[in-house]
N, C-alpha and C positions, 0 to 999 in steps of 0.2 A: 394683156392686162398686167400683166408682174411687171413689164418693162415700163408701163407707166405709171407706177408704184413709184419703182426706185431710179426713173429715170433724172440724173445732175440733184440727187438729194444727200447731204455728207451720211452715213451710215450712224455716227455718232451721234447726231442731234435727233432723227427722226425714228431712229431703232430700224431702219430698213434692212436689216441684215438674211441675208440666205436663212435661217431659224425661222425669224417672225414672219420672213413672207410665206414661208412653208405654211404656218400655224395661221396666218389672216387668210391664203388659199383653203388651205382644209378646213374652215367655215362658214365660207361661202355658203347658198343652198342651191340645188341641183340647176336651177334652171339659168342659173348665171354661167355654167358648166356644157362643156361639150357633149355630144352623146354619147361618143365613141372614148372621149377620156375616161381614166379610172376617176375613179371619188377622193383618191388622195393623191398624192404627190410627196416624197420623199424629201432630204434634204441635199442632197447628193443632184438629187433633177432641179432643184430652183436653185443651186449654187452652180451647178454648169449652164444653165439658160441667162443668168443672170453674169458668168464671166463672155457669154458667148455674144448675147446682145449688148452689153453696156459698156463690159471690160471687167479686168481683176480688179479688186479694192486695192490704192494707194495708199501707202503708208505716207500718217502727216509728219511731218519732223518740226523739230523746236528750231527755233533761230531767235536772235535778239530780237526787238519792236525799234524800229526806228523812228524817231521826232519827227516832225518836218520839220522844226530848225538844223534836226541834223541831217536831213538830206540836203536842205541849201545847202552849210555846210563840206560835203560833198562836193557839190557844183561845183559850189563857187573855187574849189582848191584846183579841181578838175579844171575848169578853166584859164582859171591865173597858170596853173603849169604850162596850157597851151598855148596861152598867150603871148609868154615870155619863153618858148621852145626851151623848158625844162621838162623835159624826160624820165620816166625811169631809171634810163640808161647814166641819165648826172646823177642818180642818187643813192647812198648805202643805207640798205636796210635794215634796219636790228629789233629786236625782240628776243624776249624769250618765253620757253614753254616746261611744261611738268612732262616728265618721261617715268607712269610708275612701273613698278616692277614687275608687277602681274597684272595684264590688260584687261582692261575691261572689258563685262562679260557684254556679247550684241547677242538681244533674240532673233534677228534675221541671218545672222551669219554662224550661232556656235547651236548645228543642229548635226546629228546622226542617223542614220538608216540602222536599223536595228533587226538582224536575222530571226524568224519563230524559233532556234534553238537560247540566241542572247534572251530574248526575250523569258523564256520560260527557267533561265538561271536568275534573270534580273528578278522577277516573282520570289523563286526560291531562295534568294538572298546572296549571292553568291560576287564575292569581292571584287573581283577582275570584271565583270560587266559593270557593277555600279561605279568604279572607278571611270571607266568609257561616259557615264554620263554626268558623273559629277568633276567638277575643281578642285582641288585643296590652294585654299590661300589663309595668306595669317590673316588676322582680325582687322588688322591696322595697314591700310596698305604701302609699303615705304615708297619712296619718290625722287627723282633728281631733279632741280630745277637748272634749266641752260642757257644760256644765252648766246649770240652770233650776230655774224652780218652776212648781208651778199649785195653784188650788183655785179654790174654785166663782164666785171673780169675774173670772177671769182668768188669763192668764200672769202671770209674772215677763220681767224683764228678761235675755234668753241669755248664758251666759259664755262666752270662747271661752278655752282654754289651751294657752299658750306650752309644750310640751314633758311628762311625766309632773307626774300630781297624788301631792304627797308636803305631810306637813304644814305645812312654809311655805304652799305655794301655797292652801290649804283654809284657810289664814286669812283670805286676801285673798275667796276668795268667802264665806265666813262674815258680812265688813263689807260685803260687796253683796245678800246675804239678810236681812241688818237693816234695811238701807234699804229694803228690798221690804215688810217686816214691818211697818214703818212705817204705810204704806198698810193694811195688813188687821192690827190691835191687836189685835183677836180670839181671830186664829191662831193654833196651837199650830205649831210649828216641828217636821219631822220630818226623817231623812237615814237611809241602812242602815249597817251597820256596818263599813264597809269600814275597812283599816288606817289610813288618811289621817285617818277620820272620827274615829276611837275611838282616836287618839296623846295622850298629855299632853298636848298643847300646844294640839290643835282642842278637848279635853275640855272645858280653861279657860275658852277665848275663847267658848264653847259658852255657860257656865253663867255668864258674866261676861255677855255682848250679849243672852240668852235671859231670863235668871234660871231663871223656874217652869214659862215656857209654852215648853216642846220636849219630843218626845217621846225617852223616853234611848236611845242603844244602851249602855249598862253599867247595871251594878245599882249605882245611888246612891238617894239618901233623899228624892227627889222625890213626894210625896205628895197625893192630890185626896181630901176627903173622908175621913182617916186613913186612907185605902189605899195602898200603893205603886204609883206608876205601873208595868207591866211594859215591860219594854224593847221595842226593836222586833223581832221574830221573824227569826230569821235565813233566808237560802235564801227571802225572801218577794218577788220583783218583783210576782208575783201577784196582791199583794194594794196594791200602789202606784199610784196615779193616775198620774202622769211618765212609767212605761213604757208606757202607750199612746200618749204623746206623740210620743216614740220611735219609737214604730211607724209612727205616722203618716207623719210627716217623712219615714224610709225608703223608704216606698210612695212618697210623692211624689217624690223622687228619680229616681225611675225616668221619670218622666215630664221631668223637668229635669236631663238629665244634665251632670254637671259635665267641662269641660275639664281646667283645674286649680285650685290648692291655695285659689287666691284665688275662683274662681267657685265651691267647694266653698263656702267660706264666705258668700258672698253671697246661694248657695239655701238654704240652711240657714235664716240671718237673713231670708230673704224669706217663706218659710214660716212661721216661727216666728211674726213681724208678721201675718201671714193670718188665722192659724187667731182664728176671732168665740168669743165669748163662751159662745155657745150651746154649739158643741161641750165647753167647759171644765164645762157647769151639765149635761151631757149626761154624761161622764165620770164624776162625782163620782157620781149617783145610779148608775150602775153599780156604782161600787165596793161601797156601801152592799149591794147583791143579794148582792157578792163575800163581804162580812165576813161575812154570814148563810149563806152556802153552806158558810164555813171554819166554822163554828159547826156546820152540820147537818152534817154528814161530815167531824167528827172532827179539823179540821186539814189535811184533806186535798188532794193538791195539783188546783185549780183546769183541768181539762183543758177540752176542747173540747168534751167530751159531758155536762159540769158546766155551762158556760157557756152551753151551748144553753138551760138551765132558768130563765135571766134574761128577765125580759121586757125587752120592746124599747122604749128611748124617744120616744118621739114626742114630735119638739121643734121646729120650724121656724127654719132658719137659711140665712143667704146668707153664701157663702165668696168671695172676691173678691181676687186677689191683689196685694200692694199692694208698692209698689216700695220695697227695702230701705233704713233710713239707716245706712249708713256711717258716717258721724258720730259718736261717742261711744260706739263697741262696748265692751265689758266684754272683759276680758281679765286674766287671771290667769297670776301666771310664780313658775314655783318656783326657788328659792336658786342652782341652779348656772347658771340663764339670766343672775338678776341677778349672780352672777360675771363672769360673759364682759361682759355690756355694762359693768359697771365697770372690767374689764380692756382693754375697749375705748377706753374713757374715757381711764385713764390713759395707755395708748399712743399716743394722739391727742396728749395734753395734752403729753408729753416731747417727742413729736415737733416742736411747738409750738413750744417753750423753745428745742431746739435748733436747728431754724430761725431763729429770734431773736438766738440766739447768732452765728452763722453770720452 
């Protein structure tokens, strides 16, 4: 009877939770009831009958909503790559992400086993246990924004950025992805369409430091083959080599937590110098399973029960982690940073004169 309550019904919508079936059971009347059963039932006995017949409850998770124009979209890029035996492996990928300083808290992951001695100090009030269950972080969370490339021979050089990316600052790393580009002549240049990326001004310096080989996010008249290149698919991390980079780096963090703003940046950079070669030749044949997955279903977006159908790489590599240089970090500052330091500047310089005067 409980099983076909809640049997394939989401718990959210219908209230079918271990509690209410407790509560609809216990008011039943007798003769819908066993002989030999008690009159009641616990919550404990319909939350174990109900993980044993049905399963545990799933946790839902957020993801974007994608169009159907933008899973054509999709396809269609998927496609033309295949068409034209353009690869992952021809292509650098860039992006960047937010790294803040104190990670965000997860309720499935930041939980504690708590002794009846903690326990009966946490009641009495006592510092050292509520510490164990609480965080201290500031109000405001601080953050590094960063940027990179990779493809199948390597990183790129990390950018670290002075303040929001608006389209001054995406010029300055646009001439640090040329210089990357350099090194791999190959490559096709790619980035998502974010507003920085897809301004007049990053468009230019795009089509002016690129020429032919980048992939567009607008529809211009870039052509392989008298076909039009298609743009790069909106809503697609999924399908970008960089965010597993990302993800990486993330994971690692937990293991090297940072103090502050400056040590944030130094694991960042110590990480980023680590990761070998292999994991990067390891990446890229992923993605390739990826672009064939967005082709067999549709556009569709890329889940966990999608990715399981990838075979697994077998690649042998040694990770070793090598101590940062400092020395020559990339750095990119957008317009109203170089304000303030020239406003800096100048009020140095008066100060200067007047002293002199004086």
């Amino acid at each position: 009877m409980i099983v076909k309550w809640a049997k394939d019904k989401p718990i959210m919508e219908k209230k079918l939770s271990a509690k209410n079936i407790q509560i609809r059971f216990n008011k039943l009347p007798k003769k819908y009831k066993e002989k030999k059963m008690m009159k009641k039932i616990s919550l404990s006995t319909s939350n174990r009958m109900l993980n044993k017949f049905i399963g545990k409850p799933k946790v839902i998770r957020k993801v974007f909503y994608l169009k159907p124009y933008e899973k054509n979209f999709r396809v269609q890029f998927c496609k033309f790559m295949r068409d034209n035996h353009i690869g992952p492996e021809n292509i650098f990928f860039t992006d960047e992400s937010v790294f803040p300083l104190y990670a965000y808290m997860n309720k499935g992951t930041n939980k504690i086993r708590l002794s009846k001695k903690t326990r009966k100090k946490l009641k009495a009030g006592d510092e050292k246990s509520i510490n164990l269950v609480t965080r201290q972080h500031h109000k405001f969370n601080n953050a590094i924004i960063v940027s990179g490339g990779i493809c199948d021979e390597g990183l790129g050089e990390i950018i670290f950025h002075s303040g929001n990316i608006n389209s001054f600052a995406d010029k300055q790393v646009l001439k640090y992805y040329r210089e990357e580009l350099d090194k791999f002549p190959s490559k096709f240049f790619q980035q998502d369409g974010a507003r920085s990326h897809s301004s007049k001004l990053s468009r230019n310096m795009i089509q002016h430091l690129f020429k032919n080989k980048f992939i567009p996010t607008w529809d211009n008249g870039l052509k392989i083959k008298d076909e039009f290149i298609p743009r790069w698919p909106p809503n697609s991390p999924d399908l970008s080599a960089i965010e597993i980079i990302w993800s990486i780096i993330k994971q690692m963090l937990i293991f090297f937590p940072p103090k502050d703003m400056n040590s944030l940046k130094t694991t960042i950079k110590m990480i980023w110098d680590s990761i070998p070669k292999q994991i990067c030749e390891n990446i890229i044949e992923h993605i390739k399973h990826r672009w064939k997955l967005c082709i067999k279903y549709k556009g569709r977006r890329l889940d966990k029960e999608l990715l399981r159908k990838i075979p697994k790489v077998k690649k042998d590599f040694k990770w070793r982690m090598k101590s940062p240089e400092i020395n020559g970090i990339r750095v990119s500052y957008n317009d109203k940073f170089v304000l303030k330091l020239k406003n800096k500047e100048i009020k140095e310089k008066k100060k200067r004169l007047n002293s002199q005067k004086n």
